[in-house]
C-alpha positions in Angstrom: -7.5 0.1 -16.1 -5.0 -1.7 -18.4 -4.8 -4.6 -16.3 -8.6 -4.7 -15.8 -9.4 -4.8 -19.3 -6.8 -7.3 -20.5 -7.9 -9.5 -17.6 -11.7 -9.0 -19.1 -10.4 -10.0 -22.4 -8.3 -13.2 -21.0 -11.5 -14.1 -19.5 -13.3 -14.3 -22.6 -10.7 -16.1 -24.4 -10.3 -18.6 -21.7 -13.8 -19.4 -22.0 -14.0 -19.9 -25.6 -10.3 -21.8 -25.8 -11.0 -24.9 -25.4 -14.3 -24.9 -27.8 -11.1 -23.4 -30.4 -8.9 -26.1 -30.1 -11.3 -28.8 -30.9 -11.3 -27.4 -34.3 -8.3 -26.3 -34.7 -5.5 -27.8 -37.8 -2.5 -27.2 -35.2 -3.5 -28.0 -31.7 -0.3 -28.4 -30.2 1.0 -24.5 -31.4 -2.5 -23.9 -30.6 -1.7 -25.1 -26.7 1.6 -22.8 -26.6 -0.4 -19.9 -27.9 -3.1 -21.0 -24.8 -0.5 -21.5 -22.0 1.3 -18.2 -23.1 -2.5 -16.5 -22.8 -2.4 -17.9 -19.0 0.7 -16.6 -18.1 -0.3 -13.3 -19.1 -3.7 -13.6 -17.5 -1.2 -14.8 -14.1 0.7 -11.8 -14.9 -2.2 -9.3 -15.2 -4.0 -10.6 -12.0 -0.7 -9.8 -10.2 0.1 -6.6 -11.5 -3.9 -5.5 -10.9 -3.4 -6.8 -7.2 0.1 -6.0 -6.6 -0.9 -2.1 -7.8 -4.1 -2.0 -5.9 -2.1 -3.2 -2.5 0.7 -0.6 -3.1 -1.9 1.9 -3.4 -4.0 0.8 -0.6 -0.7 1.4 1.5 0.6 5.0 0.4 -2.9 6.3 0.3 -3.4 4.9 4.3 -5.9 2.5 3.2 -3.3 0.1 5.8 -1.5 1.2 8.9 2.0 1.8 8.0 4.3 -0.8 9.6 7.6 1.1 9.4 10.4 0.6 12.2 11.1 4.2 13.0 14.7 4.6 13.9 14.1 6.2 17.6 12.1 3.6 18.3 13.6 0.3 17.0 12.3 -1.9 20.1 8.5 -1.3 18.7 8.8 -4.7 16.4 7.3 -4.9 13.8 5.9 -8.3 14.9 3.6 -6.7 17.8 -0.2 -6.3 17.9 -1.9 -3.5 20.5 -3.9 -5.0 23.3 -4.2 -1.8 25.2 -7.9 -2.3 24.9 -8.2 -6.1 26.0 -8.9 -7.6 29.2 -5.6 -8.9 31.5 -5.8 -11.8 30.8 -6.2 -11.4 27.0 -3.1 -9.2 27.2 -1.1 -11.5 28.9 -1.9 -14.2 26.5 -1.4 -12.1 23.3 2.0 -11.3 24.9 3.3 -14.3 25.3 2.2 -15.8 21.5 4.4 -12.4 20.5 7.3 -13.0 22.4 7.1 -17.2 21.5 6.8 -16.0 17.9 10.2 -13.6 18.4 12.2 -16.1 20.2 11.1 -19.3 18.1 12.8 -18.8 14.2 15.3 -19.9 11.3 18.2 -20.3 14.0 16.5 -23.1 15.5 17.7 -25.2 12.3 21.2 -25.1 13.0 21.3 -26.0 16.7 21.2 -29.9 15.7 24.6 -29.6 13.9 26.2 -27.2 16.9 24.9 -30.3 19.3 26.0 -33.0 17.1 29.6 -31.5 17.5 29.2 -31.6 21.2 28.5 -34.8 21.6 30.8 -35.9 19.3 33.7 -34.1 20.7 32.8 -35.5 23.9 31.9 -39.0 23.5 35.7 -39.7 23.4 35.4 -39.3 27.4 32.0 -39.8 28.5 28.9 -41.9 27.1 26.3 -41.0 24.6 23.3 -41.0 27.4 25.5 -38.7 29.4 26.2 -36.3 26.7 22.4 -36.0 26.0 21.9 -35.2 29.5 24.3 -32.6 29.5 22.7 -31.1 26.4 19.7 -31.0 28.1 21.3 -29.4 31.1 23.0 -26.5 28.7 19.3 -25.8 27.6 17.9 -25.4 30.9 21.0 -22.6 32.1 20.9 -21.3 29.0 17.3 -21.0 28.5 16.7 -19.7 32.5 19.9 -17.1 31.8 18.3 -15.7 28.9 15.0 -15.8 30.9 15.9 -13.7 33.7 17.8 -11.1 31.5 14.8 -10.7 30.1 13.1 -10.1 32.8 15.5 -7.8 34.3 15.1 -5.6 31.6 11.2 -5.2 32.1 12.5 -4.6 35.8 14.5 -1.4 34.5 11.6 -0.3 32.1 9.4 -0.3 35.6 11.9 1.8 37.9 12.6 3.8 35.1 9.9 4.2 32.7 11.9 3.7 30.0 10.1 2.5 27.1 12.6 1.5 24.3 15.6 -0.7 25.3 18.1 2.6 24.0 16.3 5.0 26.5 16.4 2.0 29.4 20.6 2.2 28.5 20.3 6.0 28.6 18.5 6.5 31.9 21.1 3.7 33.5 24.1 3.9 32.4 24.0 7.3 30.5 24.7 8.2 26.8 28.2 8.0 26.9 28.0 4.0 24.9 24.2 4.3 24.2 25.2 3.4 20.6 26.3 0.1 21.7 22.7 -1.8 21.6 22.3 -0.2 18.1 25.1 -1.6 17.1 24.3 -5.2 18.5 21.0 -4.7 16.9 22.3 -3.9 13.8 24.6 -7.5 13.7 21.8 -9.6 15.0 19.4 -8.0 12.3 22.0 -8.5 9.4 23.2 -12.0 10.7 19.4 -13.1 10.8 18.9 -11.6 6.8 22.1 -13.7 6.1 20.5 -17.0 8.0 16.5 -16.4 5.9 18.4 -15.9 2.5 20.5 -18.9 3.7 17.4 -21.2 4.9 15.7 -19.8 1.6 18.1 -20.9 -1.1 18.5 -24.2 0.6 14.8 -24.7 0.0 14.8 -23.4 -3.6 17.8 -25.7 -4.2 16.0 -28.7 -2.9 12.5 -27.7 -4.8 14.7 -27.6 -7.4 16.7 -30.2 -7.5 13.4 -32.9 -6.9 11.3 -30.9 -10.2 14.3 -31.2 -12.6 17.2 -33.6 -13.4 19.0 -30.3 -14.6 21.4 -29.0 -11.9 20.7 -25.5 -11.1 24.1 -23.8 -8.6 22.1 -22.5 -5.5 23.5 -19.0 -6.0 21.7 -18.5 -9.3 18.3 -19.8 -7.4 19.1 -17.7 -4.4 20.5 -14.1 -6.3 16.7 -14.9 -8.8 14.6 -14.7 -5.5 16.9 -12.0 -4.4 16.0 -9.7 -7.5 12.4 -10.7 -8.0 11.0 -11.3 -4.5 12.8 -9.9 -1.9 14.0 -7.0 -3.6 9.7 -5.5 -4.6 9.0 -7.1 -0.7 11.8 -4.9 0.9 10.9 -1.8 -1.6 7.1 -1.6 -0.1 6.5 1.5 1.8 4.2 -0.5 4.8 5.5 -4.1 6.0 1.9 -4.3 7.9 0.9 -7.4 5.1 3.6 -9.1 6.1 2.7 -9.6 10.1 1.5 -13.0 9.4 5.2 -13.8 8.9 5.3 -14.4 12.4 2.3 -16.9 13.2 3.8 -18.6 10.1 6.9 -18.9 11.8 5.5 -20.1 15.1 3.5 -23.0 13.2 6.2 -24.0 10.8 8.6 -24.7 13.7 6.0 -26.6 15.3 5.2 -28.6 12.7 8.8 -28.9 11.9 9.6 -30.6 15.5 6.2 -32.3 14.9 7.7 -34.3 11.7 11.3 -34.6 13.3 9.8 -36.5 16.2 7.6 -38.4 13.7 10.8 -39.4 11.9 12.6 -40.4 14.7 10.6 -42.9 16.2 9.0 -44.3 12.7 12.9 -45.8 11.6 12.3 -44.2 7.9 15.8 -43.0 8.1 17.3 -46.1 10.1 18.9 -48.8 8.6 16.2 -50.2 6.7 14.0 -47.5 5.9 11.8 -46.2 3.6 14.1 -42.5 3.1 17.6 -44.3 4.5 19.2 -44.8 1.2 18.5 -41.1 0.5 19.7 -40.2 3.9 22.8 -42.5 3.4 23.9 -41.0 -0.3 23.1 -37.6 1.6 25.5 -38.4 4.6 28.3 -40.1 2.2 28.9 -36.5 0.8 28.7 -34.6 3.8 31.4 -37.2 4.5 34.0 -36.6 2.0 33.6 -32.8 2.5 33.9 -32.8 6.3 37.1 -35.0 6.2 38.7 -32.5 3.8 37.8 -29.5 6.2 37.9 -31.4 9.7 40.4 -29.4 12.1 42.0 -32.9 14.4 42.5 -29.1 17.3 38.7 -28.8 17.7 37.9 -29.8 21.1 35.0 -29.9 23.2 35.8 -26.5 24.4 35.5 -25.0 21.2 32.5 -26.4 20.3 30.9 -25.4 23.9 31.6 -22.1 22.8 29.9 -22.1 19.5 27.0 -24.1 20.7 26.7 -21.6 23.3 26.8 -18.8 20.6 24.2 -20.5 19.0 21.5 -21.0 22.1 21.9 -17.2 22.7 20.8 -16.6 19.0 17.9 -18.4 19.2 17.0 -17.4 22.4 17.5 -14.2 21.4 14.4 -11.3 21.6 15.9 -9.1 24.4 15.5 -5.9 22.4 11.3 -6.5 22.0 11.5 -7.1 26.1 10.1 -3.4 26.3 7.6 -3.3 24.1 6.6 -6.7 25.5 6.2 -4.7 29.1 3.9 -2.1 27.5 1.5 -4.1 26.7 0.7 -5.9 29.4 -1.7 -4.0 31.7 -0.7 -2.8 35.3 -2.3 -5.0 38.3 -1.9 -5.0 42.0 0.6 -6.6 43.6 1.3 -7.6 47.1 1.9 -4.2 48.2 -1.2 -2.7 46.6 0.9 -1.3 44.2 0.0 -0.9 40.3 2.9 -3.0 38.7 3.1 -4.7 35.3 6.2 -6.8 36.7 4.3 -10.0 37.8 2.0 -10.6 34.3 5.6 -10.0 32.8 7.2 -12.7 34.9 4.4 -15.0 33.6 4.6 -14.0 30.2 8.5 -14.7 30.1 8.6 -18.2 32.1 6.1 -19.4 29.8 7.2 -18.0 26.8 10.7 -19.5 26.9 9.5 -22.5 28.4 7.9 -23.6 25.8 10.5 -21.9 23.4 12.9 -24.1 25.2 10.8 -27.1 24.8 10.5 -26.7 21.1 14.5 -25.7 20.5 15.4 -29.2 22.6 12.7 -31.3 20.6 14.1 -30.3 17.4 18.1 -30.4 18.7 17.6 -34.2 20.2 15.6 -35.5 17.3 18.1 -34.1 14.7 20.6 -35.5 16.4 19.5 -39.0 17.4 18.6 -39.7 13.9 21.4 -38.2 12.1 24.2 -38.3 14.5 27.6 -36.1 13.6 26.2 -36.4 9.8 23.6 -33.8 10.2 24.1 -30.6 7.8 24.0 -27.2 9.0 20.3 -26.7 8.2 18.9 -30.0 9.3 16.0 -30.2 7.5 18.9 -30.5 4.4 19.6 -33.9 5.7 16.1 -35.2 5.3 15.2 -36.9 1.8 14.0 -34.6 -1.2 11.5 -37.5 -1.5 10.0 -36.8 2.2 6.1 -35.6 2.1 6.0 -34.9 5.6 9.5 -33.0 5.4 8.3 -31.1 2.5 5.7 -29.7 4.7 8.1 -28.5 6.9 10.3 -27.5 4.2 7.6 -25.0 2.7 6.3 -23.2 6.2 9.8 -22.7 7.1 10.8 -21.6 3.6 7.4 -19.1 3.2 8.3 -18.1 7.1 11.7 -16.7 6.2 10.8 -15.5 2.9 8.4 -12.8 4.6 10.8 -12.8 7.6 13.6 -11.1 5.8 12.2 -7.5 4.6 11.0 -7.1 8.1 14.9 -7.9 9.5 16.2 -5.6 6.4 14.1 -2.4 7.2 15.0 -3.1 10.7 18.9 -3.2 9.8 18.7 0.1 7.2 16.9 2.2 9.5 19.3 0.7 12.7 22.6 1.4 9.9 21.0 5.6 9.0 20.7 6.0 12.7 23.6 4.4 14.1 26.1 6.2 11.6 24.8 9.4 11.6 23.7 9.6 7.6 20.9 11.3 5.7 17.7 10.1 6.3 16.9 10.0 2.8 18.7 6.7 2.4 16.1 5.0 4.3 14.0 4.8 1.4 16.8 4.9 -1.4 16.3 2.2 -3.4 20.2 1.4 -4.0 20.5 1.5 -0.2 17.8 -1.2 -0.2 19.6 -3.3 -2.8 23.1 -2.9 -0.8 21.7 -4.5 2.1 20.2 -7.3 -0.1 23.5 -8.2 -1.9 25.8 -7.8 0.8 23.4 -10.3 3.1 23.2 -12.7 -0.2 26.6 -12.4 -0.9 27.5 -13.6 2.7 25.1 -16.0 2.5 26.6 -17.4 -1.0 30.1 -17.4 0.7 31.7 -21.2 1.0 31.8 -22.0 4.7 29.9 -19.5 5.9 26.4 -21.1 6.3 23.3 -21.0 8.8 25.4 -22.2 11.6 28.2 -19.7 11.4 25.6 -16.9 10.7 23.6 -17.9 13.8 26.8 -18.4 16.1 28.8 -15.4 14.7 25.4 -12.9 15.7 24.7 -14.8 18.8 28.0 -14.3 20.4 28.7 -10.6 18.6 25.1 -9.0 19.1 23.1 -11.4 21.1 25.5 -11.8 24.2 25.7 -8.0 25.0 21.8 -7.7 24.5 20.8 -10.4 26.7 23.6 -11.0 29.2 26.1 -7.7 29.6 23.5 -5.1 28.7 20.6 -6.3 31.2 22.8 -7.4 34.2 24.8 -3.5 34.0 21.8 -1.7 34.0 19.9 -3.4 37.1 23.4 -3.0 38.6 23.2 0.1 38.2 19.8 0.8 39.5 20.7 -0.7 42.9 23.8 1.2 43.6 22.1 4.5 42.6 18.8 3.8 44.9 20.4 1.6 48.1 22.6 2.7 50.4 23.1 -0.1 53.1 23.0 -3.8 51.4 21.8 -6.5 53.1 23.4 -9.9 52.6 20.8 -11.3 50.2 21.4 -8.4 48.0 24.9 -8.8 48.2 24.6 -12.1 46.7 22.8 -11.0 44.1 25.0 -8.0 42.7 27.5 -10.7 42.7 25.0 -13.3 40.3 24.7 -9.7 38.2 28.2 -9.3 37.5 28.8 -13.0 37.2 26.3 -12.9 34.7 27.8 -9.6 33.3 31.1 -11.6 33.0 29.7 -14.8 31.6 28.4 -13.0 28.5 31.5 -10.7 28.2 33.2 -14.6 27.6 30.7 -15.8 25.7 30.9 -12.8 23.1 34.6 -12.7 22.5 35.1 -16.7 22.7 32.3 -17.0 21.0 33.3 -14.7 18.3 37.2 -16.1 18.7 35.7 -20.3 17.7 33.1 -19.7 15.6 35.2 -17.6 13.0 37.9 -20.5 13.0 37.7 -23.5 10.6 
């Protein structure tokens, strides 16, 4: 009522204020007194809203949109399509699961490339070195395919319907804390990468609207304590669904303007944005030389690039809620099975994830070379219309993006360590998680690449590779009792791929924690 009637009162004097300072003796106090009136009016039409929306949500006037802790594979991200046609459902399925696997981490693959390629065009040529990136993204991208799709497989024979049960029912409950626990690192790594991504683009706002310098921590701890604090405090996160289709488009139209960029020459040699690019790059320079390690090798690097492809490939612990959706259908056999729509949904879902993630990765690279930051779009001029578009979607994506990872790590952190569920909703437990993810992010050194590789080889490998391949190992020894040779061959792919992430995950961990 309070904000209604000074909002009814602001109205009236905005209508009348400009008739006043015709008149008026002292029009420029006059225009202080004005602008102050429309910051209250702002302020009013906020508080009217932002009470009204809070409301709306406790009194069920909006479907609550809280991860429960039993059932942390229901993502928050997800829509039901009991109720639609097949091929509706399949379609709605796969814009989920692109939305999941397409995100912030996709901005650091450029930089863990660029050190590729530049560890190994000592040896081989620059052409050859693309190719081979482009090779590491087809394995990669087909391995983290088919571990998807193995764990819809176990959800089929099993019935399973979060990825904990599907671990439960196959290997049993003696380590079922273990996907927890690699959900809790993937969830806090990805709060560390948004609040990363986040100050970046607050820095870069700005640093273009002022000539003042303002340190990126202060920028990034302000947004901490006045947006994602109230965003992470709401009792429903169902208003901020449209996170996700933000996401989705920002990265498209991110690849969209990287491409652009790339073939126009505005950051060649010549170009309209190179002498930003250059005075950009000459910094990057001086600080890389201080902190370059003459021991990396292309081995390392592999690694950490590796580390970082499983990160933003990474959506294995959705994969069941992904099968629940989709509506059974006849196979072959005659048999009701959801297992062929979810082979269609995953191929074209990570094909075109894969697409997107080698677009962005080439372009990045071919224009920047080695020089690229860990955040490309931080090597692209402040000055940049087209890259400010970008800049924004992606900024707005992440800002929404991180209460929905935060409630996802507190209630993952209650469960997994056995404490009172009354912390859930603590609001000092909400502002713990907050600081210690901005903190990390504020660290020197530990920026969106390390955060992406660090969760990618800690959380991500044993979700997608180890975790997937055990439990459909599993399932064949407990339901065959005579192999045939082709079945042979592929318990042995299983456990190779079993082994591959196990290597992955601690060499991972092992380079991308060194200098």
């Amino acid at each position: 009522q309070a904000a209604a009637s000074t909002l009814s009162d602001l109205d009236l004097q905005t209508h009348l204020a400009w008739h006043w300072l015709e008149g008026s003796p002292h029009p420029e106090n006059d225009k202080v007194a004005l602008k102050e009136q429309a910051l209250g009016f702002v302020i009013a039409l906020v508080l009217w809203y932002g009470l009204d929306w809070i409301f709306m949500a406790k009194s069920g006037g909006m479907n609550a949109f809280v991860l429960p802790p039993q059932k942390l594979a229901q993502s928050l991200l997800f829509q039901e399509a009991d109720d639609a046609a097949p091929a509706a459902a399949t379609a709605a399925s796969t814009a989920n699961l692109a939305k999941n696997i397409v995100g912030a981490g996709v901005l650091s693959l450029p930089a863990g490339a660029a050190k590729v390629v530049d560890a190994a065009e000592g040896e081989f040529g620059h052409e050859s070195c693309i190719l081979a990136l482009v090779v590491m993204y087809i394995f990669f991208g087909a391995l983290n395919a088919y571990g998807f799709y193995l764990i819809g497989e176990v959800c089929e024979l099993t019935g399973a319907r979060t990825y904990q049960e599907a671990w439960t029912k196959t290997l049993g409950k003696r380590l079922a804390w273990l996907p927890s626990a690699a959900s809790l690192i993937c969830s806090f790594t990805g709060m560390v990468a948004c609040a990363s991504v986040v100050g970046d683009t607050a820095f870069q706002l700005a640093t273009s609207m002022s000539a003042d310098f303002i340190p990126k921590e202060m920028l990034l701890n302000g947004i901490a304590t006045c947006v994602f604090l109230p965003l992470c405090l709401l009792p429903s996160l169902s208003p901020l669904a449209f996170a996700s289709v933000l996401g989705l488009v920002g990265v498209c139209i991110l690849a969209f303007v990287m491409t652009t960029r790339c073939f126009d020459g505005s950051y060649a040699l010549g170009g309209a944005f190179y002498s930003d690019a250059r005075a950009a790059v000459s910094g990057l320079s001086h600080v890389q030389a201080a902190v370059q390690d003459p021991s990396v090798g292309l081995f390392q690097q592999i690694f950490i690039f590796a580390a970082m492809l499983s990160n933003a490939f990474s959506a294995h612990f959705n994969a069941p809620t992904i099968f629940q959706e989709l509506q059974p259908q006849a196979d072959s056999r005659g048999r009701s099975s959801r297992l062929p729509e979810f082979a269609t949904v995953t191929a074209v879902a990570f094909v075109l994830s894969g697409i997107v993630f080698g677009v962005i990765t080439v372009t990045g690279l071919e224009t920047f070379g080695s020089s690229g930051s860990p955040s490309i779009l931080q090597s692209y001029s402040p000055a940049d219309p087209l890259v400010w578009l970008a800049r924004i979607g992606l900024g707005l994506c992440v800002l929404f993006e991180f209460p929905l990872l935060e409630r996802c790590f507190r209630q993952t952190a209650v469960e997994l360590f056995g404490l009172p569920k009354w912390l859930e909703t603590n609001a000092l437990t909400v502002m713990a998680s907050i600081a210690s993810s901005v903190a990390l992010a504020c660290m020197p050194g530990f920026g969106l690449d390390k955060a992406s590789a660090f969760g990618g080889a800690l959380g991500a490998s044993l979700l997608i590779y180890v975790a997937p391949a055990l439990m459909s190992l599993q399932l064949r020894q407990d339901r065959e009792t005579k192999q045939t040779v082709s079945e042979t061959r592929w318990d042995m792919v299983l456990r190779g791929v079993a082994g591959l992430g196990s290597a992955l995950g601690g060499l991972g961990v092992a380079e991308s924690m060194q200098a």
